[in-house]
N, C-alpha and C positions, 0 to 999 in steps of 0.2 A: 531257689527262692528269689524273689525281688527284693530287691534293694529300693524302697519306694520308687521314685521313677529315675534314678540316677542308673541303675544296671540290674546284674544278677551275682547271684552266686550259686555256683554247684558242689553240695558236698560228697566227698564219697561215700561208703560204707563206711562203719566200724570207723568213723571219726565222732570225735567230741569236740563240738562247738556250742560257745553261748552267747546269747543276746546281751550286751552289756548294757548300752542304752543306744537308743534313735529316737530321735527328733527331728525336725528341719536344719536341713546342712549338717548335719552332723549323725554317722551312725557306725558302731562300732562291735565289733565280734571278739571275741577270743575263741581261739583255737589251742587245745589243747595236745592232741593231737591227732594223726589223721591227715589227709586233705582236704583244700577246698580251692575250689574255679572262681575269680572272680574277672569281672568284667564289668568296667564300671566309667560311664562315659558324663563325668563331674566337674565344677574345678577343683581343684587341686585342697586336699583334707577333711573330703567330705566322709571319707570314708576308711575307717583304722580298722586293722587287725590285730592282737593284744598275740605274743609268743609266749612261751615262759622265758625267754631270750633277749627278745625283741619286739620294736611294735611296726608293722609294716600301714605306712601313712602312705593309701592310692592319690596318686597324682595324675590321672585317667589315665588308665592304665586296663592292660588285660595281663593277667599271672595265675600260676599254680601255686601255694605255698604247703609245703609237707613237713609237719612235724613229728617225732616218733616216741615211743614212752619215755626215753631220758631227756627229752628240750633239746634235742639238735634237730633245724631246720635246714630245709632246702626252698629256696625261693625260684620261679624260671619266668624271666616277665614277657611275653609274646609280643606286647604292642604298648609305647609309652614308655610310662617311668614308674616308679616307686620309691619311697625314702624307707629304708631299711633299717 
């Protein structure tokens, strides 16, 4: 899916994701669990991921983040940064 024109994101199967809210500059997911791809070329808080853990704030960045039914995640960031 797009992420209005900041990136994307890929989710995979048999995940649970939800739209929390977006607007301008600001748009945000929770992930429940599952994975999801994102990639996302912003400054820096345009775009949050909600854990049951943690919240991953992209700082343009490209990452996988996988969470699994007990809320232990795994983050792998490919390109950039992330606040974890």
């Amino acid at each position: 899916m797009n992420v209005s024109t900041i990136g994307e994101v890929t989710i995979d199967g048999d995940s649970r994701v939800r739209l929390v809210e977006t607007r301008d500059g600001h748009h945000r997911l929770a992930l429940e669990r599952g994975t999801l791809h994102a990639k996302i070329l912003a400054p820096p808080g345009q775009f949050i991921v909600d854990t049951a853990s943690a919240r991953a704030t992209d700082l343009g960045c490209a990452y996988t983040l996988h969470m699994d039914e007990e809320g232990t995640g795994i983050v792998s960031v490919t390109a950039g940064w992330i606040a974890f």
